[in-house]
N, CA, C and O atoms as CSV, one atom per row, in Angstrom:
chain,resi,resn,atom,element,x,y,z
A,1,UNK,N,N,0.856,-1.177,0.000
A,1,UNK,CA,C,0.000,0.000,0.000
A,1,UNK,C,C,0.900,1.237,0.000
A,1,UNK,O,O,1.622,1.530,0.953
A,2,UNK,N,N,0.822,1.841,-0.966
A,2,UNK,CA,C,1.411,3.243,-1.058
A,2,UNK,C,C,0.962,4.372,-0.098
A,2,UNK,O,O,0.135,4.190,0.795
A,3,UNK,N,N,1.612,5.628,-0.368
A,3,UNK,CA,C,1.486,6.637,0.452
A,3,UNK,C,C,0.279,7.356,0.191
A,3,UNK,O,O,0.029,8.335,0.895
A,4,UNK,N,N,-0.292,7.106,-0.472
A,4,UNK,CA,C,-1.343,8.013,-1.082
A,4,UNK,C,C,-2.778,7.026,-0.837
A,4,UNK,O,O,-3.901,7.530,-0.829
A,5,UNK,N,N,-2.522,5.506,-0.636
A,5,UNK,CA,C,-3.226,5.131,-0.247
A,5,UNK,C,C,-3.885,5.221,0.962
A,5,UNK,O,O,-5.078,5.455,1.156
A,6,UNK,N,N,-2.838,4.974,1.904
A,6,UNK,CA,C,-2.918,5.177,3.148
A,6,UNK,C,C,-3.921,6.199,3.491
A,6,UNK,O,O,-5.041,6.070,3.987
A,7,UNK,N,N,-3.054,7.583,2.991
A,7,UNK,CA,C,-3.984,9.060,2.995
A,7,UNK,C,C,-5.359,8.736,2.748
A,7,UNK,O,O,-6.143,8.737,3.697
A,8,UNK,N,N,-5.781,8.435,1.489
A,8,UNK,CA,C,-7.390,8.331,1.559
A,8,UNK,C,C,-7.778,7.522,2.363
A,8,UNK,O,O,-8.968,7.675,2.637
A,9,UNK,N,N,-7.229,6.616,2.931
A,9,UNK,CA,C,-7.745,5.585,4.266
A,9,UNK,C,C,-7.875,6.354,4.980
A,9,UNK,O,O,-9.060,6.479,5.291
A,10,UNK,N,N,-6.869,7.375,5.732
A,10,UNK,CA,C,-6.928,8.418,6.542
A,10,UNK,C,C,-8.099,9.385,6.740
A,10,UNK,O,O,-8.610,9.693,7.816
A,11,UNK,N,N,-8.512,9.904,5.240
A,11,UNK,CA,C,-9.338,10.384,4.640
A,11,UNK,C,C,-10.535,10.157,5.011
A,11,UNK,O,O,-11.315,11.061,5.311
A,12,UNK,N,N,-10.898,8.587,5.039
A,12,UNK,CA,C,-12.181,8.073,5.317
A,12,UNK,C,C,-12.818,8.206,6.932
A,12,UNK,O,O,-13.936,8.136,7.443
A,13,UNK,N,N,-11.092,8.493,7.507
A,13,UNK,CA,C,-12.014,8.012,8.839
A,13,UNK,C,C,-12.243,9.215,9.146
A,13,UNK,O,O,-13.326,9.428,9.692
A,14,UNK,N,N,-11.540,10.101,8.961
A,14,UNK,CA,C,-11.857,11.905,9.508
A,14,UNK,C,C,-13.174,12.272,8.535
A,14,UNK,O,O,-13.960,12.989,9.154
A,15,UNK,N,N,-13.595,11.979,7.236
A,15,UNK,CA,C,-14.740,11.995,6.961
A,15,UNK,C,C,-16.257,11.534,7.984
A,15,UNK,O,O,-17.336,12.079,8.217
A,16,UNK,N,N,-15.659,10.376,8.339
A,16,UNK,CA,C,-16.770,9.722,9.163
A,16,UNK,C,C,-16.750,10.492,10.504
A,16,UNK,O,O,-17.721,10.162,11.185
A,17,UNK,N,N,-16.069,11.283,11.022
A,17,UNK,CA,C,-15.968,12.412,12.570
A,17,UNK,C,C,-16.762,14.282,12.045
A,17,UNK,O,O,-16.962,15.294,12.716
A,18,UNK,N,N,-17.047,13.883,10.272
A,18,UNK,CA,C,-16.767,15.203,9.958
A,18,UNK,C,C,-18.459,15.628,10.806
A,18,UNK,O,O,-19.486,14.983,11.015
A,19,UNK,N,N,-17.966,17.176,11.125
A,19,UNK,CA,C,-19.356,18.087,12.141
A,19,UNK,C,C,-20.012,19.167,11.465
A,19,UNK,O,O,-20.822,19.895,12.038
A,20,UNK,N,N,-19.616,19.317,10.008
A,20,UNK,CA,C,-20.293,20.173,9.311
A,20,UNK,C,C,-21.385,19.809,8.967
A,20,UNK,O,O,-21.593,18.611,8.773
A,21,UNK,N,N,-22.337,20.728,8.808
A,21,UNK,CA,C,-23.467,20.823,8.282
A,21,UNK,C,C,-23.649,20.069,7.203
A,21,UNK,O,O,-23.469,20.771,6.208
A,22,UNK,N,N,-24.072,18.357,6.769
A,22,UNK,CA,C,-23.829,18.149,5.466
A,22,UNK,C,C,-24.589,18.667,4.421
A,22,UNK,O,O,-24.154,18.510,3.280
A,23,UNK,N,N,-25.955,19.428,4.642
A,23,UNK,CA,C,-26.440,19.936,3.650
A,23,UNK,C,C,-25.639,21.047,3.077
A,23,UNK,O,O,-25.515,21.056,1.853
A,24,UNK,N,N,-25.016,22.085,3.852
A,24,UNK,CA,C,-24.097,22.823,3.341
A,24,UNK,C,C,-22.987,22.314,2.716
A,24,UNK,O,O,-22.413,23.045,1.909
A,25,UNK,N,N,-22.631,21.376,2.893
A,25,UNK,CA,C,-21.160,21.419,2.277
A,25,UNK,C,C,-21.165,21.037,1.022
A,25,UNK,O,O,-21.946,20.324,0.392
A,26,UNK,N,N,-20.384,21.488,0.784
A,26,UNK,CA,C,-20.295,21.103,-0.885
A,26,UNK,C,C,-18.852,20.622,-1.527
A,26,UNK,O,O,-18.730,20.077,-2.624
A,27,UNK,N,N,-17.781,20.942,-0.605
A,27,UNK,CA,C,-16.569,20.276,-0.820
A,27,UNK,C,C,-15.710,19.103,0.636
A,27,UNK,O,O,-15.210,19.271,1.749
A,28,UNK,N,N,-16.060,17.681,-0.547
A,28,UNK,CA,C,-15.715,16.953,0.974
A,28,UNK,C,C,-14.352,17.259,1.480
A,28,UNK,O,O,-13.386,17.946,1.148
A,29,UNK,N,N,-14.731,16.383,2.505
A,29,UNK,CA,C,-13.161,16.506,3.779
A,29,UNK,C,C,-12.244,15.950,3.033
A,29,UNK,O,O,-11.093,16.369,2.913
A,30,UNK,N,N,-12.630,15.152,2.591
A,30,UNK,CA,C,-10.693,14.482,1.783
A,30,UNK,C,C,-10.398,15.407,1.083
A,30,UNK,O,O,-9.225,15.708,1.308
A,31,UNK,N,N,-11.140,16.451,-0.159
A,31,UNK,CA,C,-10.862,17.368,-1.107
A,31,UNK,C,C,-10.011,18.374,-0.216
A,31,UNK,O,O,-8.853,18.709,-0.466
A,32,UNK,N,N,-10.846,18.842,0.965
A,32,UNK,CA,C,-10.041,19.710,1.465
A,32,UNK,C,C,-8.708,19.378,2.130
A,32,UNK,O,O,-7.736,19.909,1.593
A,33,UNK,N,N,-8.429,18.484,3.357
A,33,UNK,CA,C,-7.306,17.624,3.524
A,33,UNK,C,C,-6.492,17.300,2.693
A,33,UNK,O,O,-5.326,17.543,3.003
A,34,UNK,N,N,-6.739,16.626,1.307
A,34,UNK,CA,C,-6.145,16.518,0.193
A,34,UNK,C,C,-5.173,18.407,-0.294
A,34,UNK,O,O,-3.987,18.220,-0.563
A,35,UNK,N,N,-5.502,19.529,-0.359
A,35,UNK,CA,C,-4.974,20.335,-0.680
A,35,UNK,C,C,-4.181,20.808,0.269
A,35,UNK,O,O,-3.111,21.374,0.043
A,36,UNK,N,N,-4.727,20.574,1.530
A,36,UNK,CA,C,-3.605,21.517,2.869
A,36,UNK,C,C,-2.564,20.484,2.979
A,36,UNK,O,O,-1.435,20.958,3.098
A,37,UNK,N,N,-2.659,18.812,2.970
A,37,UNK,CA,C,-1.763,17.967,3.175
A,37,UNK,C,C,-0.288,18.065,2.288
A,37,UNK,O,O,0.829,18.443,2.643
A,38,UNK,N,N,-0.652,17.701,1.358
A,38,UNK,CA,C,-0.144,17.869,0.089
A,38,UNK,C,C,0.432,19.116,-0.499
A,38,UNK,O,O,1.358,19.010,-1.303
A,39,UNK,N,N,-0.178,20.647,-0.066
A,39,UNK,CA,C,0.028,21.864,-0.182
A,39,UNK,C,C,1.532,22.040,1.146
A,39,UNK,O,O,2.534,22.753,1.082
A,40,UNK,N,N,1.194,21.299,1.961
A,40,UNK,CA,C,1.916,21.483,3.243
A,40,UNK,C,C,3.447,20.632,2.833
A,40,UNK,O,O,4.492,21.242,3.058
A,41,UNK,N,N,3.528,18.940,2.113
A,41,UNK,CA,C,4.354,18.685,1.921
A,41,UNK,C,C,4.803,18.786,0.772
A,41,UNK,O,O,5.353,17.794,0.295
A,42,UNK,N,N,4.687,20.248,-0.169
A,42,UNK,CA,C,5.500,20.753,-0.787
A,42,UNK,C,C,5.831,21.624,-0.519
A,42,UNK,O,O,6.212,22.365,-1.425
A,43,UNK,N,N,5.888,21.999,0.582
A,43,UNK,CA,C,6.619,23.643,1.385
A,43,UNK,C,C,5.828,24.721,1.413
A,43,UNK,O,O,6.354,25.834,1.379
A,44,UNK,N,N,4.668,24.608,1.470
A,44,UNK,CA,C,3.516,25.794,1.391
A,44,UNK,C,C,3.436,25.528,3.094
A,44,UNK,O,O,3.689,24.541,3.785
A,45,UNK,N,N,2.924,27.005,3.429
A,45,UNK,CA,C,3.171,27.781,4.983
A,45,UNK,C,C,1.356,27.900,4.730
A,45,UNK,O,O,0.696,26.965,5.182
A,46,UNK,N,N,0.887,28.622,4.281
A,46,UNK,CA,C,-0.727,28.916,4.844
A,46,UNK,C,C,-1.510,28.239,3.751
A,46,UNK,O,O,-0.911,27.850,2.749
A,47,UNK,N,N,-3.099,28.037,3.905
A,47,UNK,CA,C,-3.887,27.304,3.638
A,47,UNK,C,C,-4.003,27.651,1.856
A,47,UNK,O,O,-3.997,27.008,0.806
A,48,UNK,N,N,-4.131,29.401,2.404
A,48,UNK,CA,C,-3.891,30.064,0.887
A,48,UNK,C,C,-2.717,29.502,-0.115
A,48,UNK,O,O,-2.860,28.930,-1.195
A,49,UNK,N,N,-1.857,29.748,0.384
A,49,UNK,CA,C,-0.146,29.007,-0.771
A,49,UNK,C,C,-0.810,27.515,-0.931
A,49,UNK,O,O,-0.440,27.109,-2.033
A,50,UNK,N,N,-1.597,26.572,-0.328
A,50,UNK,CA,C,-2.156,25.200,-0.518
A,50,UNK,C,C,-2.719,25.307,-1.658
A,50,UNK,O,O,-2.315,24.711,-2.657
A,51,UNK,N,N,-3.928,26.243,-1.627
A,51,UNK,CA,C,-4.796,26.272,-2.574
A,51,UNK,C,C,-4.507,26.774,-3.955
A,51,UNK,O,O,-5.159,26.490,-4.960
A,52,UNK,N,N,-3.522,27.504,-3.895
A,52,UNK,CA,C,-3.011,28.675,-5.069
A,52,UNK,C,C,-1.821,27.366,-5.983
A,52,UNK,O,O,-1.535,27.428,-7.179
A,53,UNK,N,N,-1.302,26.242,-4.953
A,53,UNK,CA,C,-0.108,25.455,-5.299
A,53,UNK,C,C,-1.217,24.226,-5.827
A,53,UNK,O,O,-0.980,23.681,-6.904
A,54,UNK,N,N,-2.364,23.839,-5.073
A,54,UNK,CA,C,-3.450,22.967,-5.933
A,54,UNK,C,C,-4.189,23.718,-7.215
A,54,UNK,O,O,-4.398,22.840,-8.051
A,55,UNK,N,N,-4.638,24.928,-7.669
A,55,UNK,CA,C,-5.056,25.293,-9.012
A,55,UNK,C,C,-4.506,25.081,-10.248
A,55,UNK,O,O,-4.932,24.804,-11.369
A,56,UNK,N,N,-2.858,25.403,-9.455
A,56,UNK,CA,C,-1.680,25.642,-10.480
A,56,UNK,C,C,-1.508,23.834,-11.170
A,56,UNK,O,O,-1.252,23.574,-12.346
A,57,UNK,N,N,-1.703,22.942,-10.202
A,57,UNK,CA,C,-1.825,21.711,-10.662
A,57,UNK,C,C,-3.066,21.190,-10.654
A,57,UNK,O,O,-3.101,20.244,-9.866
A,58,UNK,N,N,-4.145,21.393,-11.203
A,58,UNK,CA,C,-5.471,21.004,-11.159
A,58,UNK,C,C,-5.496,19.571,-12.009
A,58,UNK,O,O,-6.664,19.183,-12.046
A,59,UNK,N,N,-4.756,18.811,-12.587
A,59,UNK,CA,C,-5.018,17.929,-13.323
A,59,UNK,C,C,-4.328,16.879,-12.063
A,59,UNK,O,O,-4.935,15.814,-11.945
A,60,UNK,N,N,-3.424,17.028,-11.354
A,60,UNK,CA,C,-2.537,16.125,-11.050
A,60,UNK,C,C,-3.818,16.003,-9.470
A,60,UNK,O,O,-4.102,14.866,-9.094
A,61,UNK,N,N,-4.383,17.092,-8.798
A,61,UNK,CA,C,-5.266,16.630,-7.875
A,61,UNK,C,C,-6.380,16.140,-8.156
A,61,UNK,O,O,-6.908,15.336,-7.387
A,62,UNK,N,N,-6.995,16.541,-9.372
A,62,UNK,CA,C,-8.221,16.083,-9.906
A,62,UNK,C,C,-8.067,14.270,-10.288
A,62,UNK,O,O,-8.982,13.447,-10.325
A,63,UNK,N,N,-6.675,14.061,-10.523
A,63,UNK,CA,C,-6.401,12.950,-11.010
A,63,UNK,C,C,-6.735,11.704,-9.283
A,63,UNK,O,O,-7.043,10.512,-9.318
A,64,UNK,N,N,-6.588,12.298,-8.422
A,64,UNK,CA,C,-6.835,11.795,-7.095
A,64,UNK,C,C,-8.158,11.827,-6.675
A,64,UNK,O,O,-8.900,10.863,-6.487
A,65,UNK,N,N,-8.390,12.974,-6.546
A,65,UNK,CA,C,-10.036,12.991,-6.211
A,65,UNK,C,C,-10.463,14.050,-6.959
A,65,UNK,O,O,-9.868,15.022,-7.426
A,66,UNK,N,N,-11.965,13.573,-6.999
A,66,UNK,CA,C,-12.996,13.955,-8.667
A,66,UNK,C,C,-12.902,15.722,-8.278
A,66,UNK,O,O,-12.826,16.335,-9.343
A,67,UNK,N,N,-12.889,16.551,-7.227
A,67,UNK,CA,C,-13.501,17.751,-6.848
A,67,UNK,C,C,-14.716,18.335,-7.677
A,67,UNK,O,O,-14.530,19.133,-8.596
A,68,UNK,N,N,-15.933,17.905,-7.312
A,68,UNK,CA,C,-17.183,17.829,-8.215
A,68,UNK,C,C,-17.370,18.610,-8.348
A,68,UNK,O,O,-17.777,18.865,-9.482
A,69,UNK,N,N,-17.274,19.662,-7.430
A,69,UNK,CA,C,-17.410,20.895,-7.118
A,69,UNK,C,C,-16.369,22.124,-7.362
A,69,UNK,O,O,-16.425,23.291,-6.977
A,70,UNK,N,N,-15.834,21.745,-7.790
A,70,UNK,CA,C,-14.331,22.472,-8.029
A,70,UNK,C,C,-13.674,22.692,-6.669
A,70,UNK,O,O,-13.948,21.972,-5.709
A,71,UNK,N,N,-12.608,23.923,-6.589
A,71,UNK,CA,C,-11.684,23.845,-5.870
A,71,UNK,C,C,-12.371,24.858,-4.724
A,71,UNK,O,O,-12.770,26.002,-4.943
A,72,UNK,N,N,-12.404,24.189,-3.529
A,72,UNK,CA,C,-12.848,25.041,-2.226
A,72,UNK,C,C,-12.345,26.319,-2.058
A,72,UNK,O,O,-11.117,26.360,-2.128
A,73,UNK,N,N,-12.823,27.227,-1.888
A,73,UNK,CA,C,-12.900,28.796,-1.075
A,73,UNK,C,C,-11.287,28.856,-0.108
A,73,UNK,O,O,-10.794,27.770,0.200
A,74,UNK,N,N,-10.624,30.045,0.274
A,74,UNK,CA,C,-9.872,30.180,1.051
A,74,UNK,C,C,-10.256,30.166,2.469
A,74,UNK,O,O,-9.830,29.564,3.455
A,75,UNK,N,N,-11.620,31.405,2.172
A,75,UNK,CA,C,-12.273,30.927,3.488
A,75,UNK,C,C,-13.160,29.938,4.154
A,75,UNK,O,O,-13.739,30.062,5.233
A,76,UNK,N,N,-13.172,28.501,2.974
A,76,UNK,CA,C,-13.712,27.860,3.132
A,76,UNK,C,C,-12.714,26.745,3.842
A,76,UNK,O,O,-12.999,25.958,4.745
A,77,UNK,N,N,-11.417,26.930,3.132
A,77,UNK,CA,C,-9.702,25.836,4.038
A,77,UNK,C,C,-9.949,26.376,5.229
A,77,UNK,O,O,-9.945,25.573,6.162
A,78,UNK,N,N,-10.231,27.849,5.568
A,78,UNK,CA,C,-9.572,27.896,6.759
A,78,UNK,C,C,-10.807,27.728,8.004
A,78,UNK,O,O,-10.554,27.313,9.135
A,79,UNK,N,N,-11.812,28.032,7.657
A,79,UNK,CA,C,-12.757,27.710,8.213
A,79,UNK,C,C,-12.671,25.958,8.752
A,79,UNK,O,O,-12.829,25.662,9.936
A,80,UNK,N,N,-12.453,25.127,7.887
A,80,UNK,CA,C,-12.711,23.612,8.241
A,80,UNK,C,C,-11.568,23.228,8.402
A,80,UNK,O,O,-11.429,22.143,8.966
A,81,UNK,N,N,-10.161,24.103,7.893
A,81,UNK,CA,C,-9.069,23.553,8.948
A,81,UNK,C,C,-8.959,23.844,10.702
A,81,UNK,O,O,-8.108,23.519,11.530
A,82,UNK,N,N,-10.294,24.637,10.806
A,82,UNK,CA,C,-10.430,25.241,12.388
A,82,UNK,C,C,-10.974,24.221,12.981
A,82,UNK,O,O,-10.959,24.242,14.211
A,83,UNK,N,N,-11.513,23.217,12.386
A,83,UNK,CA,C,-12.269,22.246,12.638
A,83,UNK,C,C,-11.712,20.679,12.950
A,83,UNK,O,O,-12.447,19.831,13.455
A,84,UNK,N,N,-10.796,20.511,12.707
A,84,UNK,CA,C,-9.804,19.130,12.047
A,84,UNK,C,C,-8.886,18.974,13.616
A,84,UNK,O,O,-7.980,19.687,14.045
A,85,UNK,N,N,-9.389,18.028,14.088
A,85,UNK,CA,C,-8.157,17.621,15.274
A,85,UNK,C,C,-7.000,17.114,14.860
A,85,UNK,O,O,-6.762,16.104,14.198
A,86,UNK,N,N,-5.838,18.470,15.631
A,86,UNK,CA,C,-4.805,18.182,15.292
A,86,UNK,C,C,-4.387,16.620,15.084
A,86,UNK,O,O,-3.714,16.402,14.077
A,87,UNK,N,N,-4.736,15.397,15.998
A,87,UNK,CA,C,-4.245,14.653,15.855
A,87,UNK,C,C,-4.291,14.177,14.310
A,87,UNK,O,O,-3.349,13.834,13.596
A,88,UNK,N,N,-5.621,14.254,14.019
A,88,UNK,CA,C,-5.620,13.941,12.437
A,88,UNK,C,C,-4.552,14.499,11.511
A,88,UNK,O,O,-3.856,13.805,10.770
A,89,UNK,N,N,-4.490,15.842,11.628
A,89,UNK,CA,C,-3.147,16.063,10.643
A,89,UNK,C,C,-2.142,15.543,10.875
A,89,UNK,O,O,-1.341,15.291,9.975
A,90,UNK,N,N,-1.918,15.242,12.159
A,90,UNK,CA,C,-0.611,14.786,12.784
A,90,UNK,C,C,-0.283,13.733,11.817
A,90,UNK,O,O,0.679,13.897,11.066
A,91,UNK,N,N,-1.018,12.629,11.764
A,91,UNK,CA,C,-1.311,11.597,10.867
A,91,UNK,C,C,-1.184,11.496,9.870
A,91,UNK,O,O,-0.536,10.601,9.326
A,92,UNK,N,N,-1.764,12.384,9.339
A,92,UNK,CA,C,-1.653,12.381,7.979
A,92,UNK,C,C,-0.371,12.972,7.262
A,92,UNK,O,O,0.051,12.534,6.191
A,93,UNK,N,N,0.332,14.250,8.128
A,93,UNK,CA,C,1.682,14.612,7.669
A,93,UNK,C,C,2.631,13.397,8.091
A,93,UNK,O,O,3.716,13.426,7.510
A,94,UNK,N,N,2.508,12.672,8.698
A,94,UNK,CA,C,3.192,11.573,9.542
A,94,UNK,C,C,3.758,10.397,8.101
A,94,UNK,O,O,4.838,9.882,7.813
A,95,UNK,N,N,2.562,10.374,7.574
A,95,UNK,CA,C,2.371,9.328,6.130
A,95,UNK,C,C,3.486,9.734,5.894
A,95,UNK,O,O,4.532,9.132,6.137
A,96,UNK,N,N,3.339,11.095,5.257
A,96,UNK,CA,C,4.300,11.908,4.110
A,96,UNK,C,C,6.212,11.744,4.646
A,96,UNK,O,O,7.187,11.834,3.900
A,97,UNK,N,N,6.196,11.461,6.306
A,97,UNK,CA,C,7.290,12.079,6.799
A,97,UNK,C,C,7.958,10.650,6.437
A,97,UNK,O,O,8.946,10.504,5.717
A,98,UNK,N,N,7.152,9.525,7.141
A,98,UNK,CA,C,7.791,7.996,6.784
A,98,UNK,C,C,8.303,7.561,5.522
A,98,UNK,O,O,9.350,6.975,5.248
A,99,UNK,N,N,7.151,8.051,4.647
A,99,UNK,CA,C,7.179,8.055,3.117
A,99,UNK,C,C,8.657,8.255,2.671
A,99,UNK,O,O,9.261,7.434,1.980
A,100,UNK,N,N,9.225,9.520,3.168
A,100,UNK,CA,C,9.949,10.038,2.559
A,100,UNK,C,C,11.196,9.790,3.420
A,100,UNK,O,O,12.065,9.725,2.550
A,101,UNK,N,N,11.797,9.616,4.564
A,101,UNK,CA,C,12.401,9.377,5.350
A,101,UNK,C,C,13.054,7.821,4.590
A,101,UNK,O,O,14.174,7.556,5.027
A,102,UNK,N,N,12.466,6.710,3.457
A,102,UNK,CA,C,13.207,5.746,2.895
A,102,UNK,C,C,13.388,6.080,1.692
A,102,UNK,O,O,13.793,5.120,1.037
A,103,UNK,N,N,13.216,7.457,0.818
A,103,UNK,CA,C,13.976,8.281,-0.464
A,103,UNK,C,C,14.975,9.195,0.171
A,103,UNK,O,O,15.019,10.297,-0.376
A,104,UNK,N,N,15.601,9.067,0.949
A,104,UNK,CA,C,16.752,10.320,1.155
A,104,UNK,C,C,17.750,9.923,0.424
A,104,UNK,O,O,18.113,8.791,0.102
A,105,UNK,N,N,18.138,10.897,0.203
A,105,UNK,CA,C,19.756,10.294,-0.576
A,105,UNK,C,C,20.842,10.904,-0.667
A,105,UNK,O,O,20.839,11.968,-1.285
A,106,UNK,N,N,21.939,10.468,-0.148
A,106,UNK,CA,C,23.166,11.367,0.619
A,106,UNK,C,C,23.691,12.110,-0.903
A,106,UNK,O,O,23.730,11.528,-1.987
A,107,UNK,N,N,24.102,13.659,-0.620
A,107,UNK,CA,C,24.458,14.206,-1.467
A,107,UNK,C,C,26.000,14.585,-1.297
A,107,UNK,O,O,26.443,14.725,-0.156
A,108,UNK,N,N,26.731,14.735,-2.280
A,108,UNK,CA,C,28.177,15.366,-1.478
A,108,UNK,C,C,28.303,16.493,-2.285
A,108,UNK,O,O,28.446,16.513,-3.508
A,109,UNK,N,N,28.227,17.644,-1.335
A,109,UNK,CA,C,28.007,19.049,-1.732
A,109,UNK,C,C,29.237,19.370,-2.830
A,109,UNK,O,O,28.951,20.232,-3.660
A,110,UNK,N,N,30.483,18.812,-2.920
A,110,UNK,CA,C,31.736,18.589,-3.844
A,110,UNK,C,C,31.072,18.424,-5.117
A,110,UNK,O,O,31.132,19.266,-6.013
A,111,UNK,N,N,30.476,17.399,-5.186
A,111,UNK,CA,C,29.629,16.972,-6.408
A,111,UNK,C,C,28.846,18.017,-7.297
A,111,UNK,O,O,28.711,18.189,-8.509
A,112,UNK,N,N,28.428,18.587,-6.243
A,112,UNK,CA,C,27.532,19.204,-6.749
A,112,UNK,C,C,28.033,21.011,-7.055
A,112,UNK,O,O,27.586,21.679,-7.987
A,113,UNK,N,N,28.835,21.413,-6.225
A,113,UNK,CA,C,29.576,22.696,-6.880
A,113,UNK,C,C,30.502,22.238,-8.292
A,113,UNK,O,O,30.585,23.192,-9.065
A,114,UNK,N,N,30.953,21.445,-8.609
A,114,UNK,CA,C,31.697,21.058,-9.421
A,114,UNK,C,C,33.528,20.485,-9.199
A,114,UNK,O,O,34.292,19.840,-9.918
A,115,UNK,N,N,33.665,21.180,-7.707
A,115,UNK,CA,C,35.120,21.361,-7.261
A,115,UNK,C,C,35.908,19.726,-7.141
A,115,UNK,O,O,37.014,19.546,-6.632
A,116,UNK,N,N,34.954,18.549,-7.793
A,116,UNK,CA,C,35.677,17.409,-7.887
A,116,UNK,C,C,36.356,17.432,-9.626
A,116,UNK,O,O,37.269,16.706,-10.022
A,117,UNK,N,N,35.893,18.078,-10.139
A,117,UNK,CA,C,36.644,18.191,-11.713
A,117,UNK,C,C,37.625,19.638,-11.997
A,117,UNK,O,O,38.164,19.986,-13.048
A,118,UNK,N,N,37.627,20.201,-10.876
A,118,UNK,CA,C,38.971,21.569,-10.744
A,118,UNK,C,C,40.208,20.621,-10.835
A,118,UNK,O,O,40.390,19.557,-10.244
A,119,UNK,N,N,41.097,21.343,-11.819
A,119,UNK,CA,C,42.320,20.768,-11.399
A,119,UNK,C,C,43.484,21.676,-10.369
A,119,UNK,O,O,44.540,21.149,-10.020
């Protein structure tokens, strides 16, 4: 099971805790989770840089989940990220940290200025 699997597993169960109004809502919890998660482990700081870093790739999130509705409101992230027990994110950035913690790969900064081919 991949990393992305996991996440929508994740997905499901914070769906099933979700306290919003369901007649109101119109963008589910994974859609939104899906952009702050993902927005978050590519180096985006606020909910806004999430959302602005998910438009810019709309094919590659759409390719994950359908967003029927298109892409949620700013004040709609931050509103229902007010909502989300930390532990859940905890979790879910947790995926991303393990995930990636067995792709590291030692670099030697020599290499990479060029100063191994100076004569």
């Amino acid at each position: 099971m991949d990393v992305l699997d996991k996440m929508l597993n994740e997905f499901f169960i914070i769906e099933q805790t979700d306290t919003r109004q369901q007649i109101k809502v119109r963008h589910k919890m994974s859609e939104i989770l899906l952009i702050l998660v993902i927005g978050v482990a590519a180096g985006y700081d606020t909910p806004y840089e999430c959302l602005c870093f998910a438009i810019d790739n709309k094919e590659d999130f759409e390719s994950i989940l359908p967003f029927e509705n298109g892409f949620p409101s700013k004040d709609t992230l931050y509103r229902t990220l007010a909502l989300i027990k930390p532990k859940y994110l905890e979790s879910l950035l947790q995926l991303f940290v393990e995930d990636i913690q067995n792709d590291v790969i030692s670099i030697d900064g020599k290499t990479i200025k060029g100063s191994k081919f100076r004569n």
